[in-house]
C-alpha positions in Angstrom: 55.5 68.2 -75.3 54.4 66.4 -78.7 55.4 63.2 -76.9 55.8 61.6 -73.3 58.8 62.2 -71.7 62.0 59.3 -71.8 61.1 58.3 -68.2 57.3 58.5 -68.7 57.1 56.3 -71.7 59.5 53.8 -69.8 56.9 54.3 -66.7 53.9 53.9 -68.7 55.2 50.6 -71.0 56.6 48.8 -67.9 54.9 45.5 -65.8 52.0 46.9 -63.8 53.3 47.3 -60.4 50.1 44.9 -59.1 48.4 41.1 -60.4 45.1 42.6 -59.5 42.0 41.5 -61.6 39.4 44.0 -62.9 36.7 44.1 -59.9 39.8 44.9 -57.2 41.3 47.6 -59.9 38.2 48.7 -60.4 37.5 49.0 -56.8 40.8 50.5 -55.9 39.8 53.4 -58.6 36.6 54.2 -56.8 38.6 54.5 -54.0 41.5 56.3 -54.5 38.7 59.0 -56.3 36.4 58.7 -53.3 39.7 59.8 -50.7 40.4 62.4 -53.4 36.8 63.8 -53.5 36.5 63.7 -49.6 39.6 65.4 -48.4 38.6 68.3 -51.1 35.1 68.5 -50.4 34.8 67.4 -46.4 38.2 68.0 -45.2 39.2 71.0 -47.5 42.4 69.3 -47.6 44.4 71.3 -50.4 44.1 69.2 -53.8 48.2 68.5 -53.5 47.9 67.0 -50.3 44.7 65.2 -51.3 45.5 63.9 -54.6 48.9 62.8 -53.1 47.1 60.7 -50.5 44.6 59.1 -53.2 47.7 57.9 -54.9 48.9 56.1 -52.0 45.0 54.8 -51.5 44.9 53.9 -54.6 48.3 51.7 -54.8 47.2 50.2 -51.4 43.6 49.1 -52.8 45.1 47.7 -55.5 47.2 45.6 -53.4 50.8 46.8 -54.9 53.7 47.1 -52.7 54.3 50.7 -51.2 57.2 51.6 -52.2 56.8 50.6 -55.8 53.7 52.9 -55.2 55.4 55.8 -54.1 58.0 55.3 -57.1 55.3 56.1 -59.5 54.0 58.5 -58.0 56.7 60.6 -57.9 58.1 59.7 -61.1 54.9 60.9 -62.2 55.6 63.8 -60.3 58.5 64.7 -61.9 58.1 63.8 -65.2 54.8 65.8 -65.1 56.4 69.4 -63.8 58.9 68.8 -66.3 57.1 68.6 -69.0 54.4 71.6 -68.7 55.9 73.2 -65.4 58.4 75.6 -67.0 55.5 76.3 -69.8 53.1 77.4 -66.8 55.2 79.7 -65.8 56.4 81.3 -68.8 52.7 81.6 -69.1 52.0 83.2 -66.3 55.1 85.7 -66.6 53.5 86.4 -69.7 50.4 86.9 -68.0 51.4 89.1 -65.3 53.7 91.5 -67.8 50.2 91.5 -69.9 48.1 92.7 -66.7 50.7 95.5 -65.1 51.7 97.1 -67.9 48.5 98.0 -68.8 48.7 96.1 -72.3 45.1 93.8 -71.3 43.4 97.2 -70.4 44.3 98.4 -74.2 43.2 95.2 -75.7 40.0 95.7 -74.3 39.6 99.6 -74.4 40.6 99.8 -78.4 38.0 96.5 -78.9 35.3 98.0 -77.3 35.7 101.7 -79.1 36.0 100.2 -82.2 33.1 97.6 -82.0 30.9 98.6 -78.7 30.8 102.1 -78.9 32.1 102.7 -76.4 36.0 104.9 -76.2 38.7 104.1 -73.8 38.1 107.3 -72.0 34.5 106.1 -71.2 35.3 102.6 -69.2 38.1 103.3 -66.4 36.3 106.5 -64.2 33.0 107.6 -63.3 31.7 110.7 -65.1 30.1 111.2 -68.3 30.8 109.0 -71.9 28.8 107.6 -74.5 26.6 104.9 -74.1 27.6 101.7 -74.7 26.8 100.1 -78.3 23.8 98.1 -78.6 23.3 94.4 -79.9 27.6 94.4 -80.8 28.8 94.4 -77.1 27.9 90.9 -75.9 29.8 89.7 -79.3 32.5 92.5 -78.2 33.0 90.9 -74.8 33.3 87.6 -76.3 36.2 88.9 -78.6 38.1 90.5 -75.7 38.5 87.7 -73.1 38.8 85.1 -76.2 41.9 86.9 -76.6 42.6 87.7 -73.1 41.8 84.5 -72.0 44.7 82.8 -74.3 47.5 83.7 -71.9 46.0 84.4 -68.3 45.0 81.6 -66.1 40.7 81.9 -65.4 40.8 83.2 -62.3 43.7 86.7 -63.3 41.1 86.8 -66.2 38.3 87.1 -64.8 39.8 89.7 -62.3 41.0 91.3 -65.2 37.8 91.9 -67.2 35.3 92.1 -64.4 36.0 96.7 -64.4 35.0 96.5 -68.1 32.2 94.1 -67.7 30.4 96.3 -64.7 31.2 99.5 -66.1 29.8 98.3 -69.5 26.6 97.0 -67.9 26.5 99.7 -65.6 26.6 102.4 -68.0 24.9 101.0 -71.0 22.1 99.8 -68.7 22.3 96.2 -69.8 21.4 93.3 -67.7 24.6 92.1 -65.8 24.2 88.7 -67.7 23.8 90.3 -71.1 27.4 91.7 -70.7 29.1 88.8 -68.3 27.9 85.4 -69.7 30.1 86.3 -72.8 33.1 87.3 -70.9 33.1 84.3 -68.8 32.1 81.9 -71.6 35.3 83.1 -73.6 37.4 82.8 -70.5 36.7 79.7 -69.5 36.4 78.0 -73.3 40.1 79.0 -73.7 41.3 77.6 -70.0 39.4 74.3 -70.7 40.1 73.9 -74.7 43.5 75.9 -75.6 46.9 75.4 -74.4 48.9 76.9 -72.7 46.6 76.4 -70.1 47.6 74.1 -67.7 44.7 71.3 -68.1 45.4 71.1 -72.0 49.1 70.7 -71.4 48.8 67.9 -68.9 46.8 66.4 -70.9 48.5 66.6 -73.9 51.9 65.2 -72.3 49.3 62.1 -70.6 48.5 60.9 -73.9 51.3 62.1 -76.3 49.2 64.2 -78.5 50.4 66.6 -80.6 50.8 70.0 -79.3 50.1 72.3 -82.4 47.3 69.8 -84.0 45.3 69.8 -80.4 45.8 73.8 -80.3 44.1 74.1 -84.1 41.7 72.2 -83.0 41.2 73.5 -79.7 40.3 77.0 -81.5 37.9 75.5 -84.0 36.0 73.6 -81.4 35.9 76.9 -79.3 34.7 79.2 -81.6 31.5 77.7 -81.9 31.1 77.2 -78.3 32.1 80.7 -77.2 28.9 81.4 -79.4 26.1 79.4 -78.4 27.4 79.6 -74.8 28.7 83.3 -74.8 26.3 85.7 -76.5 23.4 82.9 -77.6 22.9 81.9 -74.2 23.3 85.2 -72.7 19.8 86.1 -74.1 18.2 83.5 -71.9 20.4 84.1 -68.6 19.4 87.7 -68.7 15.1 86.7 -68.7 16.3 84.2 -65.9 18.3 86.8 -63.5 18.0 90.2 -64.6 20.2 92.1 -62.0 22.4 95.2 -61.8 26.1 95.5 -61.6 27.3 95.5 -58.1 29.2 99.3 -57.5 31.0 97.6 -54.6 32.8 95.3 -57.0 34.1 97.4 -58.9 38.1 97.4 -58.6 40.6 99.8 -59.5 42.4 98.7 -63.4 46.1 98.5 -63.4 46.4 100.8 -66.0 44.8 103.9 -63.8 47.9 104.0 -62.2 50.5 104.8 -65.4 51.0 107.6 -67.6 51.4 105.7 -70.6 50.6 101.9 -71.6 51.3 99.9 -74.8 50.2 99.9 -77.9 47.2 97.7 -78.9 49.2 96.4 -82.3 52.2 95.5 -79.8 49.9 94.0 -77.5 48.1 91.6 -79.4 51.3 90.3 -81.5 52.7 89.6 -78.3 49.4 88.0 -77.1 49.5 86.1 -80.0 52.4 85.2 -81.3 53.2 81.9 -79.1 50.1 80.7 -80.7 51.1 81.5 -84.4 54.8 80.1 -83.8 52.9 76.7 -82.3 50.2 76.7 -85.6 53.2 77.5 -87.9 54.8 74.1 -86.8 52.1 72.1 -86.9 51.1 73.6 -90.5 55.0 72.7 -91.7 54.8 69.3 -90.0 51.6 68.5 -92.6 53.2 70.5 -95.8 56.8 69.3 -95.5 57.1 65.8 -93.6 60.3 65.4 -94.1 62.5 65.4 -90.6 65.6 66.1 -92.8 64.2 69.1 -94.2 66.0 72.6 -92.8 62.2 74.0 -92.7 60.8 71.4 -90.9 63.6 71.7 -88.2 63.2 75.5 -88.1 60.2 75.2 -87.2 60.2 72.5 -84.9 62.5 74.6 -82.6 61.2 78.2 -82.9 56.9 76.4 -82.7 58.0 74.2 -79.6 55.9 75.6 -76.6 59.3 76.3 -74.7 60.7 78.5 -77.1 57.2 80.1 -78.3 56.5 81.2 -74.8 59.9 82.2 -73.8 59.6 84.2 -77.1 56.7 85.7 -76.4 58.3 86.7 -72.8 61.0 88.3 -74.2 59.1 90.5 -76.4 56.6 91.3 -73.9 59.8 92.9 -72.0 60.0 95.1 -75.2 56.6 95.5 -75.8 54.7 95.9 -72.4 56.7 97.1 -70.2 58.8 99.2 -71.6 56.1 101.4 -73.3 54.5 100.7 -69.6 57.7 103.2 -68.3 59.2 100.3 -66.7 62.0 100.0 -65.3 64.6 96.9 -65.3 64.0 96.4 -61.6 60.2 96.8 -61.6 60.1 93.6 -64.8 61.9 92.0 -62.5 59.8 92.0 -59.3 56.9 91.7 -61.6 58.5 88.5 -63.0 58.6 87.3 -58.9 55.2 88.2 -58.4 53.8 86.4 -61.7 55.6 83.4 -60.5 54.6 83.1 -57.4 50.9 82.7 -57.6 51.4 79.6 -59.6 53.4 77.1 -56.8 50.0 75.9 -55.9 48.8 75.0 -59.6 52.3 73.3 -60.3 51.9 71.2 -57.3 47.9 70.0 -58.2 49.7 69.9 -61.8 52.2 67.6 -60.1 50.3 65.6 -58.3 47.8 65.3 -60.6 50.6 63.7 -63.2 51.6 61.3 -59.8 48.4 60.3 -59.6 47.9 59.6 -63.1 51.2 57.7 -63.1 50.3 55.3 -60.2 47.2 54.6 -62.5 48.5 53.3 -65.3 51.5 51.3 -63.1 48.7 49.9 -61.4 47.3 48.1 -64.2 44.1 50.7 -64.7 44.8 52.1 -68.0 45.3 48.8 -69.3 41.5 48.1 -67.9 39.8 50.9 -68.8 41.3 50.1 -72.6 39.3 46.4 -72.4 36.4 47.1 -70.6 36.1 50.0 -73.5 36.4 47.3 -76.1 34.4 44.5 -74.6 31.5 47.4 -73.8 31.9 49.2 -77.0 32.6 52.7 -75.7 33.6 55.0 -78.1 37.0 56.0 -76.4 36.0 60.0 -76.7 33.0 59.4 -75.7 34.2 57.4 -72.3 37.1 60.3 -72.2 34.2 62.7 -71.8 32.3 60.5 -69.2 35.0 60.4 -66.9 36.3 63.6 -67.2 32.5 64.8 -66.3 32.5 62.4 -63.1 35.4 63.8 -61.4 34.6 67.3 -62.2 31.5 66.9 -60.6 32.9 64.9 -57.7 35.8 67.3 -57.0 34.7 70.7 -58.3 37.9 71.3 -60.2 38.6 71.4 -64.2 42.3 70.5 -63.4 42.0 67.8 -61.3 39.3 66.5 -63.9 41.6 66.7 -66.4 44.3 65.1 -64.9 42.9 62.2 -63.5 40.8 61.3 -66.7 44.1 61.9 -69.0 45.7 59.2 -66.9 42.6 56.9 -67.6 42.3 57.2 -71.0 45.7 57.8 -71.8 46.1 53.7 -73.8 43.4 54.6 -75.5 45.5 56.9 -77.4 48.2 54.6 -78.2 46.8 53.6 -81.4 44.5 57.0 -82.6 45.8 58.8 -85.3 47.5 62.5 -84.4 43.9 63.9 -84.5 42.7 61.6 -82.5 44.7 62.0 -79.9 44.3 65.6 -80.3 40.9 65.5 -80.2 41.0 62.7 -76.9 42.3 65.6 -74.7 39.1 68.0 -76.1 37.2 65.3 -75.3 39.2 65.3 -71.9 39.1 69.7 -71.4 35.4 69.4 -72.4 34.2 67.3 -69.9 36.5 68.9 -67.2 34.0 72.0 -67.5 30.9 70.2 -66.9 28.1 71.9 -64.2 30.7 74.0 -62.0 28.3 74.0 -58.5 29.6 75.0 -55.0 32.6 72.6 -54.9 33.9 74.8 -57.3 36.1 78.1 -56.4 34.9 79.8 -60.0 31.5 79.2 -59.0 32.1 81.4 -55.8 34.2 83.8 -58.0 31.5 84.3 -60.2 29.1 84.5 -57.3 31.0 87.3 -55.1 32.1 89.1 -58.1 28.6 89.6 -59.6 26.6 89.6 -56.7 24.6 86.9 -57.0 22.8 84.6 -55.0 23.7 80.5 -55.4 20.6 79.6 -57.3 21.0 82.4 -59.3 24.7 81.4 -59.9 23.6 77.9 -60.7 21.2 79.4 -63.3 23.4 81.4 -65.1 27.1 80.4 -64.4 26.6 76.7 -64.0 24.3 76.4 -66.9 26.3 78.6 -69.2 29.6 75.6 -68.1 27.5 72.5 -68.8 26.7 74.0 -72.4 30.2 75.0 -72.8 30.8 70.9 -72.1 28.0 69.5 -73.9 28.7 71.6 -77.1 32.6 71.3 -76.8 31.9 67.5 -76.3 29.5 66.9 -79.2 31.7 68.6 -81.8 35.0 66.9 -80.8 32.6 63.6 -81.4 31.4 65.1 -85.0 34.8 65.9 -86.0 36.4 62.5 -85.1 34.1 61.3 -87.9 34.9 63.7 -90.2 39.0 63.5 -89.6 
């Protein structure tokens, strides 16, 4: 994952597939994106099908030969889902084992009695219970889907939290902003930012960053983000749309179903400890330096995402759902079920690496690197740009991130192993910019809380384009500082 793939890097070093000059490249970009956008937005064409067909636009725009065309896009393809497909789904085994056992619902119960006041007896039924804590809880819910959020996909997240964050506002009588702004902010800052998500992976296989370096990063960019965006903002978007929690949405927890669930300590080691094994490496790979050295190799094998994940999996059998009361049969049906949801994301995750592919065969990447030098773009900067534009344009962070990784991806051919890192930021950051009503989150959000769409626009949407526009300027101040 630290570096393309054997067949990628052949892929991406090989003789464009097409003589085409800059004003038919560039035209043939415009309109393999403009197929993409339409069949997403006017067709709701599903974004495999659509970006599939963009490829194929694309290659025909550009005046390359189809079947060289469809031989880079699914080499692409492949090389893509094998380089972050088996992590996505490790992930989201991980992420499954983490929501049915009960282990998410202790993260958040133990947070909140220790720091919001309120216990874990208060939040799952009706009836009674303290009141919330005052001025702590936004902050609380920032801290509980910060860590949530680092091994769910958004959407199980937000699922997840959205009990806690209507019985919270609901029985502390807080503005439903006050209490959700933060829990969305830290959800979607870690699905943008920090890998294993699958934008930051793609990403990070387009332009051969480094996997640890980009998740150290990744955290210290988001903390201050989940900040202003989470609890800073919240202040505002609770003046602008002050409205109650919905009772209607409020779904029954996993946990209310089990006599027993795992312990908080077991729970967050598990949580976390594909992130530590991933920071370890990179910390070893600065220290030691030496690929001969027996710690340097250690590490390299037990902080490689595979091996972290599949660690953390193993554990989580251990730590989740046996304290759950689980039973070998029911951790493996709940293995099936975690996988299944994600056949969709490794197809867009697919296609998006196809598309990206037939990009750079195409002679684009190579473009987008001059026209950068001869206009005097700073590459992060034009990273961020494009990344914005095709969010935007198509509604979705993924297909964002894709696309623009497969644009920018020369420009990382020379940057320094920060750089790079900090190119895919750039990349997540824009990718988050203004979610509207192209977007599913933005009708998540909206159903969920009960909102209306300009009241979703001035609380959800806002509370994304800060997330981009902070996320974005601080990967720009530390690229002058590192």
């Amino acid at each position: 994952m630290t570096r393309l793939s054997v067949e990628m890097l052949a892929a991406d070093t090989a003789e464009p597939i097409t003589s085409a000059g800059h004003a038919q490249l560039g035209i043939a970009v415009l309109a393999g994106i403009a197929v993409i956008v339409l069949l997403i937005t006017k067709f709701k064409l599903h974004a495999f099908l659509a970006l599939t067909i963009g490829s194929l636009a694309l290659g025909a725009f550009a005046g390359a030969p189809l079947d060289k065309v469809i031989a880079s896009f699914t080499a692409g393809l492949g090389s893509t889902v094998a380089g972050v497909g088996v992590l996505i789904a490790l992930g989201a085994i991980l992420g499954k084992m983490l929501a049915d056992s009960g282990g998410a619902d202790q993260v958040v119960d133990t947070i909140l009695a220790k720091w919001g006041g309120a216990g874990p007896q208060d939040l799952p039924h009706e009836g009674g219970g303290r009141r919330a804590g005052g001025k702590s809880m936004p902050w609380a819910m920032v801290l509980i889907a910060s860590v949530i959020g680092l091994p769910l996909f958004f959407e199980v997240g937000v699922v997840l939290l959205i009990p806690v964050v209507l019985m919270v506002a609901k029985r502390g009588n807080y503005s439903l902003m006050r209490i959700g702004i933060p829990a969305l902010a830290g959800l979607s800052v870690m699905h943008g930012l920090v890998p294993p998500h699958p934008g930051p992976l793609v990403a990070i296989d387009a332009v051969g960053a480094n996997l640890g370096v980009t998740l150290a990063l990744g955290v210290l960019i988001a903390i201050p983000t989940v900040i202003i965006a989470g609890p800073v903002f919240a202040r505002f978007a609770a003046r602008w749309v002050d409205v109650p929690a919905p009772d209607r949405m409020i779904p029954q927890r996993a946990s209310d179903e089990l006599d027993r669930r795992p312990s908080f300590g077991a729970t967050l080691a598990t949580i976390l400890l594909p992130v530590v094994l991933m920071l370890a490496k990179a910390l070893v790979d600065i220290v030691v330096d030496d690929p001969e050295s027996t710690v340097q190799r250690v590490f390299d094998v037990a902080g490689s995402p595979l091996i972290a994940l599949l660690a953390a999996v193993l554990l989580g059998i251990f730590t989740l759902a046996r304290p759950a009361g689980f039973s070998k049969e029911r951790v493996q049906g709940m293995v099936e079920k975690g996988l299944a949801p994600i056949a969709g994301i490794l197809l867009i995750v697919g296609a998006g690496g196809g598309f990206k592919q037939t990009l750079i065969d195409s002679g684009v990447g190579q473009m987008v690197l001059e026209i950068s030098e001869d206009w005097s773009i700073p590459a992060l900067l034009l990273a961020w740009l494009i990344a914005v534009a095709i969010r935007l344009a198509t509604g979705s962070a993924t297909v964002a991130t894709v696309s623009a990784a497969g644009l920018v991806a020369p420009l990382a051919a020379d940057m320094s192993t920060t750089h790079a890192a900090l190119l895919v930021l750039a990349i997540g950051a824009g990718s988050l910019f203004f979610s509207h009503v192209n977007d599913a989150g933005f009708w998540l959000v909206k159903e969920y809380f009960g909102l209306n769409v300009g009241q979703t626009i001035k609380t959800w949407s806002v509370m994304e384009t800060i997330i981009s526009v902070v996320a974005g300027a601080l990967v720009l101040l530390l690229s002058l500082i590192i």
